[in-house]
VEXZA-292377 format. One record per atom (N, C-alpha, C, O): chain; atom name; residue number from 1; x, y, z; residue in one letter. Coordinates in steps of 0.1 Angstrom, whole numbers, plus 5000, padded with zeros to 4 digits. Layout:
<rs>
R  chaine  atome  num    c1    c2    c3  residu
R       A     CA  NUM     X     Y     Z       a
...
</rs>
This chain:
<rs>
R  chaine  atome  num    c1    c2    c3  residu
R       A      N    1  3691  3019  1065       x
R       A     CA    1  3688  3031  1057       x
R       A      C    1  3690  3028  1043       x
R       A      O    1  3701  3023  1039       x
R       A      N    2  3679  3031  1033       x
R       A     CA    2  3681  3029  1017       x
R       A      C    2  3694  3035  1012       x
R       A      O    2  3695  3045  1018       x
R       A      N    3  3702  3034  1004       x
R       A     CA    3  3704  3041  0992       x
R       A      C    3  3702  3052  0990       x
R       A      O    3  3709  3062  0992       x
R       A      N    4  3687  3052  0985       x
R       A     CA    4  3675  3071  0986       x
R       A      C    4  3680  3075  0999       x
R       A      O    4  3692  3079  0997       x
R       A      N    5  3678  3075  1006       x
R       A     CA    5  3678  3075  1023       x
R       A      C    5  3689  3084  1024       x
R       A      O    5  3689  3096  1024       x
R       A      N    6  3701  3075  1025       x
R       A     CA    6  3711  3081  1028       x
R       A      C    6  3716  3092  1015       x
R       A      O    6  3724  3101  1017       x
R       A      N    7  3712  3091  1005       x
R       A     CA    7  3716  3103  0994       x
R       A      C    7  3710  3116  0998       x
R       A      O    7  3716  3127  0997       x
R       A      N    8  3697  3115  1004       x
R       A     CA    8  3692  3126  1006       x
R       A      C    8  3694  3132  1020       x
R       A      O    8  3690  3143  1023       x
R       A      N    9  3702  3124  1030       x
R       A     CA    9  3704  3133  1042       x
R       A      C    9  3722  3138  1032       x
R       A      O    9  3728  3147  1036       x
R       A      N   10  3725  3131  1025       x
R       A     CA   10  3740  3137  1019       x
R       A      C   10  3739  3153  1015       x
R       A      O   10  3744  3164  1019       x
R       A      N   11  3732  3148  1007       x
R       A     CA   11  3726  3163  0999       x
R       A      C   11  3723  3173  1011       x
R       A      O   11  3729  3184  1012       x
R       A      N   12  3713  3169  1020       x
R       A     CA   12  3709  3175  1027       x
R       A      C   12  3723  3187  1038       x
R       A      O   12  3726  3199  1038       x
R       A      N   13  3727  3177  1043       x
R       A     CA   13  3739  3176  1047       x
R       A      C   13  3753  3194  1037       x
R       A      O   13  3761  3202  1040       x
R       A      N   14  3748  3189  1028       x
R       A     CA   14  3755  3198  1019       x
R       A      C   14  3754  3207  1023       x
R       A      O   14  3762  3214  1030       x
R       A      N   15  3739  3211  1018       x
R       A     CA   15  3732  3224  1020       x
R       A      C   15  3733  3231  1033       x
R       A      O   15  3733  3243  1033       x
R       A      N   16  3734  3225  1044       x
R       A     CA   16  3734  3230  1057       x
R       A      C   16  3749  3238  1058       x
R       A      O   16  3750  3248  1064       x
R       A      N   17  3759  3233  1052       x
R       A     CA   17  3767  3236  1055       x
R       A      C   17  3772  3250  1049       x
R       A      O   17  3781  3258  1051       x
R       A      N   18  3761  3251  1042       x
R       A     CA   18  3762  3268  1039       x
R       A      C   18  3757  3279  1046       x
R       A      O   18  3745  3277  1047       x
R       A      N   19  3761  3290  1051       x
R       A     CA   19  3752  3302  1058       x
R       A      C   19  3737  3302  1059       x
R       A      O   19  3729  3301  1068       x
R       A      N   20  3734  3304  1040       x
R       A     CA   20  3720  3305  1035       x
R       A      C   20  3724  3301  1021       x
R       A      O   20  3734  3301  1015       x
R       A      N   21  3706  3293  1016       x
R       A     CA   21  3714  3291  1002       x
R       A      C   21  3696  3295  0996       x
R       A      O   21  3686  3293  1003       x
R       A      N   22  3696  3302  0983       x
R       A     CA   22  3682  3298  0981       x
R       A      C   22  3681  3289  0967       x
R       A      O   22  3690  3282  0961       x
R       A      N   23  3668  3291  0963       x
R       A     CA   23  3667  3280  0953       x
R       A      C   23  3661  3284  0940       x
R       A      O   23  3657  3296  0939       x
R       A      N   24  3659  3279  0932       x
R       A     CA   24  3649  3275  0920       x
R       A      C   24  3648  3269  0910       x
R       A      O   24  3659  3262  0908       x
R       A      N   25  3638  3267  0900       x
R       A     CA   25  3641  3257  0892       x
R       A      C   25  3648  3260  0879       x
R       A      O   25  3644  3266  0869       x
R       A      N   26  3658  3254  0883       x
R       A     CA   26  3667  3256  0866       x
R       A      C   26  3667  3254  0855       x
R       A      O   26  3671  3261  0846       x
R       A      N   27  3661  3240  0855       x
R       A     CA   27  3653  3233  0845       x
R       A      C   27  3647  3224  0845       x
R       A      O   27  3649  3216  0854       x
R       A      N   28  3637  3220  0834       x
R       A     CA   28  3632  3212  0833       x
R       A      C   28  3627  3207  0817       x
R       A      O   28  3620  3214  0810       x
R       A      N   29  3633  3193  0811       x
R       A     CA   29  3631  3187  0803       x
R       A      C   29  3619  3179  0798       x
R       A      O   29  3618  3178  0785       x
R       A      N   30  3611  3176  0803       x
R       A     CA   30  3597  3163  0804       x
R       A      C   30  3602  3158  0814       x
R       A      O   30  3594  3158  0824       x
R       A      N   31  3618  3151  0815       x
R       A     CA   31  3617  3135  0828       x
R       A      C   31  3630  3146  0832       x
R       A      O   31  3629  3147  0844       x
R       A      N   32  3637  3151  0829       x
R       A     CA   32  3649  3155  0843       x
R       A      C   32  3644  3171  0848       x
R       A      O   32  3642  3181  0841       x
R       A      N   33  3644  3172  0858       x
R       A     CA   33  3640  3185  0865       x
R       A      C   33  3654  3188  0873       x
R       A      O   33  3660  3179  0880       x
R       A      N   34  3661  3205  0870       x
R       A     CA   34  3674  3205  0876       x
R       A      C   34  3668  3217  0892       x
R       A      O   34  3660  3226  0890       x
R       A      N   35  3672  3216  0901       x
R       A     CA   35  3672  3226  0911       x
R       A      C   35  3684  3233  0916       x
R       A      O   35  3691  3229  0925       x
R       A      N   36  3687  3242  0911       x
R       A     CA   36  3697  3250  0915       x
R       A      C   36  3698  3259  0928       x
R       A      O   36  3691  3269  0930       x
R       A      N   37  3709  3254  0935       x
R       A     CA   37  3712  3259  0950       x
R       A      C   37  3721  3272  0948       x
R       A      O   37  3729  3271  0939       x
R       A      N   38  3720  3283  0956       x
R       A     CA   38  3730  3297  0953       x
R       A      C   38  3729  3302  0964       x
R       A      O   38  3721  3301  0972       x
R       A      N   39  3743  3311  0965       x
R       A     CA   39  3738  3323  0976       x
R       A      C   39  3735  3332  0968       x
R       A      O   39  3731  3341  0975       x
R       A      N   40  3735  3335  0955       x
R       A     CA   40  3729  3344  0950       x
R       A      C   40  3729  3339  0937       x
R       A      O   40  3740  3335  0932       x
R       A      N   41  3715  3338  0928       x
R       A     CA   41  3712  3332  0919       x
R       A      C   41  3710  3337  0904       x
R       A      O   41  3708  3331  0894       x
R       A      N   42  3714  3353  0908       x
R       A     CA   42  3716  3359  0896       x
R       A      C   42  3726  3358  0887       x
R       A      O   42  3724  3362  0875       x
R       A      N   43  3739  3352  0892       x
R       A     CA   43  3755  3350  0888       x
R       A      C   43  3753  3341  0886       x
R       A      O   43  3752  3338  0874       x
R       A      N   44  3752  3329  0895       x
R       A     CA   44  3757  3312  0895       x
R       A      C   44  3749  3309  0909       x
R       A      O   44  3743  3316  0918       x
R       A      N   45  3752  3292  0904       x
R       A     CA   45  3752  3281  0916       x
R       A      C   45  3756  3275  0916       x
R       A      O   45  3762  3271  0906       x
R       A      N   46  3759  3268  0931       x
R       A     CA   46  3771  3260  0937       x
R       A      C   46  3767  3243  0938       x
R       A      O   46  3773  3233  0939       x
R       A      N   47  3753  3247  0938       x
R       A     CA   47  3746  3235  0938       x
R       A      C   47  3734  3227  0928       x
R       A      O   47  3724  3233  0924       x
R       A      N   48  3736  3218  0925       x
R       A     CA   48  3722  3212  0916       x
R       A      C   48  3718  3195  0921       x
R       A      O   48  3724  3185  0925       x
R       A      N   49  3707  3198  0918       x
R       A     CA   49  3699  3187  0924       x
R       A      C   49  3688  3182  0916       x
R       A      O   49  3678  3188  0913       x
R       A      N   50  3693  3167  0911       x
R       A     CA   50  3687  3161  0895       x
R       A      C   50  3680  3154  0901       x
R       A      O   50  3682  3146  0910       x
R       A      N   51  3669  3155  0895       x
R       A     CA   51  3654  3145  0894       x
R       A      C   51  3658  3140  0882       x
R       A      O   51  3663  3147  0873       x
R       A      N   52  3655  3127  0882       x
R       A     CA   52  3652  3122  0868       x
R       A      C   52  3640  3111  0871       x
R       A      O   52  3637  3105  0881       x
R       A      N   53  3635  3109  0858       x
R       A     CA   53  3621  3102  0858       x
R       A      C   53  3607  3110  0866       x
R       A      O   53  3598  3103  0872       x
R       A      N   54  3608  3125  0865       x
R       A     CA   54  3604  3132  0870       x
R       A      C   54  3586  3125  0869       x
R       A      O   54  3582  3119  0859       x
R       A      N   55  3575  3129  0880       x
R       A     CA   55  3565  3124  0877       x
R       A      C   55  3557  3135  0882       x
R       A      O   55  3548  3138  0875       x
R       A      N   56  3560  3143  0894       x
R       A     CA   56  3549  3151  0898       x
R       A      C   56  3560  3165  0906       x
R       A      O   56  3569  3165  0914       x
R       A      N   57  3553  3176  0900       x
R       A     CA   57  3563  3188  0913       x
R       A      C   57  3552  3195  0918       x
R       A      O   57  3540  3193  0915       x
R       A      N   58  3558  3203  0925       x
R       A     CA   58  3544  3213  0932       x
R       A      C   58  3559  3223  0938       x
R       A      O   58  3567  3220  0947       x
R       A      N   59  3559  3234  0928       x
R       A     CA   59  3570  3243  0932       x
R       A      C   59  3567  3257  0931       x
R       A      O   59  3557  3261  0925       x
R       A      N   60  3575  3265  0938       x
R       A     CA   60  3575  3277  0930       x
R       A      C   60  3588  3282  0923       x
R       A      O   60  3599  3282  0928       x
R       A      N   61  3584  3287  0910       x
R       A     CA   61  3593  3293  0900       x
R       A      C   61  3600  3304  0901       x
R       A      O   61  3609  3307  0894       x
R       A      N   62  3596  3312  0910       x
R       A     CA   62  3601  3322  0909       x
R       A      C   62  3616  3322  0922       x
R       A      O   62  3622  3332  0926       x
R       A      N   63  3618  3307  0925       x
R       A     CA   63  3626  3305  0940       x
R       A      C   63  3621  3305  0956       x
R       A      O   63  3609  3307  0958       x
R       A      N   64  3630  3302  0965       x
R       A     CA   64  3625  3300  0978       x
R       A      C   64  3635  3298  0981       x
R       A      O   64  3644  3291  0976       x
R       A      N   65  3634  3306  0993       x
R       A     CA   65  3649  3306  1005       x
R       A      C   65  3645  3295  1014       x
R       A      O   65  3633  3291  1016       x
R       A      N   66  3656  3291  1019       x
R       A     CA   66  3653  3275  1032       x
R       A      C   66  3662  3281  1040       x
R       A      O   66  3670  3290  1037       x
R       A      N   67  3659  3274  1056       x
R       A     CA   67  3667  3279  1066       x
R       A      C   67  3674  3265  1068       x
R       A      O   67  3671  3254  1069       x
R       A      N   68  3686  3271  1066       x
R       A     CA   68  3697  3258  1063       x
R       A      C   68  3699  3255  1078       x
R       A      O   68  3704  3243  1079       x
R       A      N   69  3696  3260  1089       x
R       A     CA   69  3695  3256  1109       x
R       A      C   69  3691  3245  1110       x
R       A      O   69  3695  3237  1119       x
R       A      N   70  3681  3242  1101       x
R       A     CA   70  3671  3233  1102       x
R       A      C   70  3674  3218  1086       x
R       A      O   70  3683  3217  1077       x
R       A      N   71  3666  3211  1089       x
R       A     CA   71  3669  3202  1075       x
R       A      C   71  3660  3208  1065       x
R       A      O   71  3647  3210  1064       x
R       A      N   72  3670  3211  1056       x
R       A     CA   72  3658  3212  1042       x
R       A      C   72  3657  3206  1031       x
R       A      O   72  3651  3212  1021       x
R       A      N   73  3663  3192  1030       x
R       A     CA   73  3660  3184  1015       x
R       A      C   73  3662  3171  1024       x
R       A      O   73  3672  3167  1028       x
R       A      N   74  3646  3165  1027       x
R       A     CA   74  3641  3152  1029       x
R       A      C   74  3631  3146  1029       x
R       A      O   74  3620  3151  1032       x
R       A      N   75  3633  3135  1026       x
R       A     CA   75  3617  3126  1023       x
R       A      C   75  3608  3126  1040       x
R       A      O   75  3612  3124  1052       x
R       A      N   76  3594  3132  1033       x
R       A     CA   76  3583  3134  1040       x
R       A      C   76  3584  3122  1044       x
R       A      O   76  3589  3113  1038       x
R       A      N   77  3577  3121  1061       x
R       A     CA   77  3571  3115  1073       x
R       A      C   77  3559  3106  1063       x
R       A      O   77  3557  3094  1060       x
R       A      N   78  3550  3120  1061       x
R       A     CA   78  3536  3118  1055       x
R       A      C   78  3536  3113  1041       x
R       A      O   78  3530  3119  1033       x
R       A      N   79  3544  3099  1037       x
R       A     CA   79  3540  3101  1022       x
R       A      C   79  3531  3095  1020       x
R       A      O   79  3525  3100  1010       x
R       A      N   80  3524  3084  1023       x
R       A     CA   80  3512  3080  1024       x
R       A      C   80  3499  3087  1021       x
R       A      O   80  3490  3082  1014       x
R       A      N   81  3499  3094  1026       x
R       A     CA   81  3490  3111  1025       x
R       A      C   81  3489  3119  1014       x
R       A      O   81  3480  3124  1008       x
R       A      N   82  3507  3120  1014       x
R       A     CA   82  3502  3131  1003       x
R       A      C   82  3501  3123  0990       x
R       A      O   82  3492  3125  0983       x
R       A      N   83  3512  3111  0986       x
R       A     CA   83  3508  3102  0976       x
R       A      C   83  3491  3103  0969       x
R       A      O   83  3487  3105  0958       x
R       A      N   84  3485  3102  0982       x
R       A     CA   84  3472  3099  0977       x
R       A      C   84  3463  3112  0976       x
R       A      O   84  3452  3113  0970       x
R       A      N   85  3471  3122  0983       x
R       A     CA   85  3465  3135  0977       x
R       A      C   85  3471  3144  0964       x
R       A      O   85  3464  3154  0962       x
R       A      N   86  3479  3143  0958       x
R       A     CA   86  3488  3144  0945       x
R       A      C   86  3487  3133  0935       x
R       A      O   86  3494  3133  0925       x
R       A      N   87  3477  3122  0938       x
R       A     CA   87  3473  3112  0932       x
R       A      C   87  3486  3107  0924       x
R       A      O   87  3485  3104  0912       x
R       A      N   88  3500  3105  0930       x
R       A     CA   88  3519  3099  0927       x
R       A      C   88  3514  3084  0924       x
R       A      O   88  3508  3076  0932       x
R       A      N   89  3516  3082  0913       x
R       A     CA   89  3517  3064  0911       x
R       A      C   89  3529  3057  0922       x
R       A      O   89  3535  3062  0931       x
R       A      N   90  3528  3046  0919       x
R       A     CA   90  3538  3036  0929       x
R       A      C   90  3548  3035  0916       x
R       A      O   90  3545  3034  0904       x
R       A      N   91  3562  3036  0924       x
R       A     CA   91  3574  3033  0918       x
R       A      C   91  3585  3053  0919       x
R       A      O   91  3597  3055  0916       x
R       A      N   92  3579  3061  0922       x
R       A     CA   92  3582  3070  0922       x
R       A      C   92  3583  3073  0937       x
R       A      O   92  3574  3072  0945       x
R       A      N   93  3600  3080  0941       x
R       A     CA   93  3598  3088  0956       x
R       A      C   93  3592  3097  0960       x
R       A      O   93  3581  3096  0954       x
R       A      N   94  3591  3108  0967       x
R       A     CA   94  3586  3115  0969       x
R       A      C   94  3598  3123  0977       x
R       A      O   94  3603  3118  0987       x
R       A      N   95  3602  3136  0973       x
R       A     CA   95  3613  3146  0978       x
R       A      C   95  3604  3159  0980       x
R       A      O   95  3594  3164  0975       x
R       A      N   96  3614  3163  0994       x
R       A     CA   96  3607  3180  0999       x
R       A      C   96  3619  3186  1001       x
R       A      O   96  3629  3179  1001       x
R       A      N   97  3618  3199  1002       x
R       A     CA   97  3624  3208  1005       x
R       A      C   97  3613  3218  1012       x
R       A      O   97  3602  3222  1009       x
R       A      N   98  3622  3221  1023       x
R       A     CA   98  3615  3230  1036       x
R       A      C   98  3618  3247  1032       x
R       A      O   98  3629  3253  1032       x
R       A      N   99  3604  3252  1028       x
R       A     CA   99  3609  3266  1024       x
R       A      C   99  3605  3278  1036       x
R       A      O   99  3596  3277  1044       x
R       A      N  100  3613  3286  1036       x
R       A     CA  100  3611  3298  1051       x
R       A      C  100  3599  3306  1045       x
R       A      O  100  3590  3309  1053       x
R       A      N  101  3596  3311  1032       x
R       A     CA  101  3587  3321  1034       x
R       A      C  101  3571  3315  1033       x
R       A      O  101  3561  3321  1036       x
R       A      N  102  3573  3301  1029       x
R       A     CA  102  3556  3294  1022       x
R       A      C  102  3555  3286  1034       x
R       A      O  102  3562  3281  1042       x
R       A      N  103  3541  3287  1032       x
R       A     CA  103  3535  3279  1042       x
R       A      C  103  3535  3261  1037       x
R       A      O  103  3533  3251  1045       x
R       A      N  104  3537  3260  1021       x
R       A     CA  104  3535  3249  1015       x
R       A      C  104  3549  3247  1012       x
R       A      O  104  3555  3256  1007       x
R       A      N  105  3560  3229  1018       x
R       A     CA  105  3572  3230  1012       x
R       A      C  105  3568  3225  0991       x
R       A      O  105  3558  3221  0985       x
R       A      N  106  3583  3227  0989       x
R       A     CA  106  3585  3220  0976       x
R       A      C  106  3585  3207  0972       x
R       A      O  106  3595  3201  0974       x
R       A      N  107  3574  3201  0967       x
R       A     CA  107  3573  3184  0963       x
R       A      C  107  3579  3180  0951       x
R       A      O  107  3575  3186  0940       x
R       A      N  108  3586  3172  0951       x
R       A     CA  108  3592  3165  0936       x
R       A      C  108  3588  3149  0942       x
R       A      O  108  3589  3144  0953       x
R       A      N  109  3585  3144  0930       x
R       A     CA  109  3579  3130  0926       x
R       A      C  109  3586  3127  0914       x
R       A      O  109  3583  3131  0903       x
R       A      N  110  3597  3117  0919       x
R       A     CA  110  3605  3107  0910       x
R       A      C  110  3611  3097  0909       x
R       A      O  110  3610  3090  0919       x
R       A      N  111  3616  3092  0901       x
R       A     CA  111  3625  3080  0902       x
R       A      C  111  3638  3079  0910       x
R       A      O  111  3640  3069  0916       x
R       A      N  112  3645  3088  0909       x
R       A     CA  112  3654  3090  0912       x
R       A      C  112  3661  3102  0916       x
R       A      O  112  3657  3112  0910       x
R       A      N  113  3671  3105  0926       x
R       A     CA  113  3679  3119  0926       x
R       A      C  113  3694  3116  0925       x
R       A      O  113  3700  3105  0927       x
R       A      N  114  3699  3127  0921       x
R       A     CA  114  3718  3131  0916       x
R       A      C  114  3718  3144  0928       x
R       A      O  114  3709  3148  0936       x
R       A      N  115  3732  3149  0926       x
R       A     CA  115  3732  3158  0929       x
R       A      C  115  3752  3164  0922       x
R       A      O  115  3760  3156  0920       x
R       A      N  116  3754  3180  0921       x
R       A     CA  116  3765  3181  0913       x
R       A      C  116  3770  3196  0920       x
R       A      O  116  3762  3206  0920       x
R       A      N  117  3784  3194  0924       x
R       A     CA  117  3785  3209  0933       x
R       A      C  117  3799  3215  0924       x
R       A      O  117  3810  3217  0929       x
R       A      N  118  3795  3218  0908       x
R       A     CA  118  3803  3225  0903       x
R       A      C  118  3798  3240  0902       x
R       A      O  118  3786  3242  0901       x
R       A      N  119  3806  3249  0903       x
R       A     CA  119  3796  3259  0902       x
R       A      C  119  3792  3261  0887       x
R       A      O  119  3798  3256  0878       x
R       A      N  120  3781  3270  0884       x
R       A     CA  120  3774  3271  0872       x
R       A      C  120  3776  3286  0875       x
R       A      O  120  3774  3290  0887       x
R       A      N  121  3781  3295  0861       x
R       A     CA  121  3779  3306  0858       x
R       A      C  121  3771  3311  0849       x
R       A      O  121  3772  3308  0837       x
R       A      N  122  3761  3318  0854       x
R       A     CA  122  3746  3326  0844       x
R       A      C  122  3753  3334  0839       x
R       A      O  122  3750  3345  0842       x
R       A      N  123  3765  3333  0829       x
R       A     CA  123  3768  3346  0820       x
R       A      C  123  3784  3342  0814       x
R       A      O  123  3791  3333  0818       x
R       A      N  124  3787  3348  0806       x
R       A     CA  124  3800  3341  0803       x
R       A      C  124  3810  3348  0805       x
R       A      O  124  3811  3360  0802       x
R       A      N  125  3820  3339  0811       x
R       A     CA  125  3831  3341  0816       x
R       A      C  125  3843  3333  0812       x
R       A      O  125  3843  3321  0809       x
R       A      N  126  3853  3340  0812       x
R       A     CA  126  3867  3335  0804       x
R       A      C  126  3879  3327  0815       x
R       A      O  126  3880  3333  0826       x
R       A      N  127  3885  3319  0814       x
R       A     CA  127  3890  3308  0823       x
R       A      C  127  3886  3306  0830       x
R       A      O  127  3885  3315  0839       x
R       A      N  128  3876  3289  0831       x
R       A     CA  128  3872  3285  0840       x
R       A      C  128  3879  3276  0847       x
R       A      O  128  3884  3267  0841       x
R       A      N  129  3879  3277  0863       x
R       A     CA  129  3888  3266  0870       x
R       A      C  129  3879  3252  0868       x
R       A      O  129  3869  3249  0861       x
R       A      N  130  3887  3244  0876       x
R       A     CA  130  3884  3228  0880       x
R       A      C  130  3867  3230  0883       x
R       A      O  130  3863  3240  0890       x
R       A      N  131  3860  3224  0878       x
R       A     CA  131  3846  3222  0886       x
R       A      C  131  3838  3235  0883       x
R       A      O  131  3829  3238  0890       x
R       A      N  132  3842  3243  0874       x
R       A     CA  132  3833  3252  0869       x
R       A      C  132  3826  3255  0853       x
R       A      O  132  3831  3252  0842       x
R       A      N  133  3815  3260  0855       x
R       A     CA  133  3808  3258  0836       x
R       A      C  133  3800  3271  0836       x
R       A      O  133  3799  3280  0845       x
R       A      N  134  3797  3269  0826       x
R       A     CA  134  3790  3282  0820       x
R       A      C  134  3774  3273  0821       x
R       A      O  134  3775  3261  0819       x
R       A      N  135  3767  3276  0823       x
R       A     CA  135  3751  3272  0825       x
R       A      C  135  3747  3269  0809       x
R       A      O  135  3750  3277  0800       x
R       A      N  136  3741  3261  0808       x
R       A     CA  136  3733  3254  0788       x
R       A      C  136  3728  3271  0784       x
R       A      O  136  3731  3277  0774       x
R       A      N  137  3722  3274  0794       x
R       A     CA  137  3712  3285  0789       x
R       A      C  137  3723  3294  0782       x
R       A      O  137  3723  3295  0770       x
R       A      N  138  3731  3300  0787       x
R       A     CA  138  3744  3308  0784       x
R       A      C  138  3744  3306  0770       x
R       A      O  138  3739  3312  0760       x
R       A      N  139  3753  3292  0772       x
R       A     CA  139  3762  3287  0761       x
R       A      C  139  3746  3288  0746       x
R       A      O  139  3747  3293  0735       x
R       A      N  140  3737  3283  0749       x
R       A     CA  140  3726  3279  0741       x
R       A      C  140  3721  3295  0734       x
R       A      O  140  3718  3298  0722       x
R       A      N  141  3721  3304  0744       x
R       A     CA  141  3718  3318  0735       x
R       A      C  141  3731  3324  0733       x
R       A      O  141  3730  3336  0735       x
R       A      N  142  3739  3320  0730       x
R       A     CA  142  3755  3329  0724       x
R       A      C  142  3752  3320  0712       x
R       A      O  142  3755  3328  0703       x
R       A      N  143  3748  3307  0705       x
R       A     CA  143  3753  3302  0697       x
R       A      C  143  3740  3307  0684       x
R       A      O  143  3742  3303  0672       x
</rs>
């Protein structure tokens, strides 16, 4: 099993281990795209999931719930296929996420993935423990 391989059943692995988690996109730079995991996304998330060398997405913005029963962050069977239907250069992976309400999952096309289970707080709050932050967006519109 690669490197890639085994990071993404890790991650994978993560996510399952929560009740329910949903998603969306937190950000995006040009090359790093962040995916933020939550049980509820209006406060914070527990989870984030870094693309970098970002080349191709096919998402929805507004979030998507996954049925964590099941696997929901791993490299397509079909990438051969879709490669050539998303027209993905060579040197880039190809990442999905399994969404419950869409009939289409989430495609990221990149170099690379991270992943970071501090929690992130959408709003500011005063003493933060071990492994917690205030989200850029926060800290970037207070300043």
């Amino acid at each position: 099993m690669s490197a890639t391989s085994q990071l993404v059943k890790e991650i994978d692995q993560r996510i399952r281990q929560e009740l329910w988690l949903d998603f969306h996109v937190h950000s995006y730079d040009g090359t790093k795209l962040v995916i933020a995991g939550g049980k509820d996304l209006t406060y914070s998330h527990e989870l984030e999931i870094i693309f970098s060398g970002v080349f191709f997405v096919s998402a929805f913005f507004q979030g998507w719930h996954s049925d964590v029963k099941a696997p929901v962050f791993y490299l397509p069977d079909n990438v051969r296929e879709l490669n050539l239907q998303y027209e993905i250069e060579q040197g880039y992976t190809l990442f999905a996420f399994c969404t419950e309400e869409y009939r289409n999952d989430v495609l990221v096309a990149a170099e690379a993935v991270s992943y970071n289970t501090d929690t992130v707080f959408h709003y500011k709050r005063p003493e933060l423990k071990a492994n917690e932050r205030i989200a850029d967006s926060v800290i970037r519109n207070r300043q």
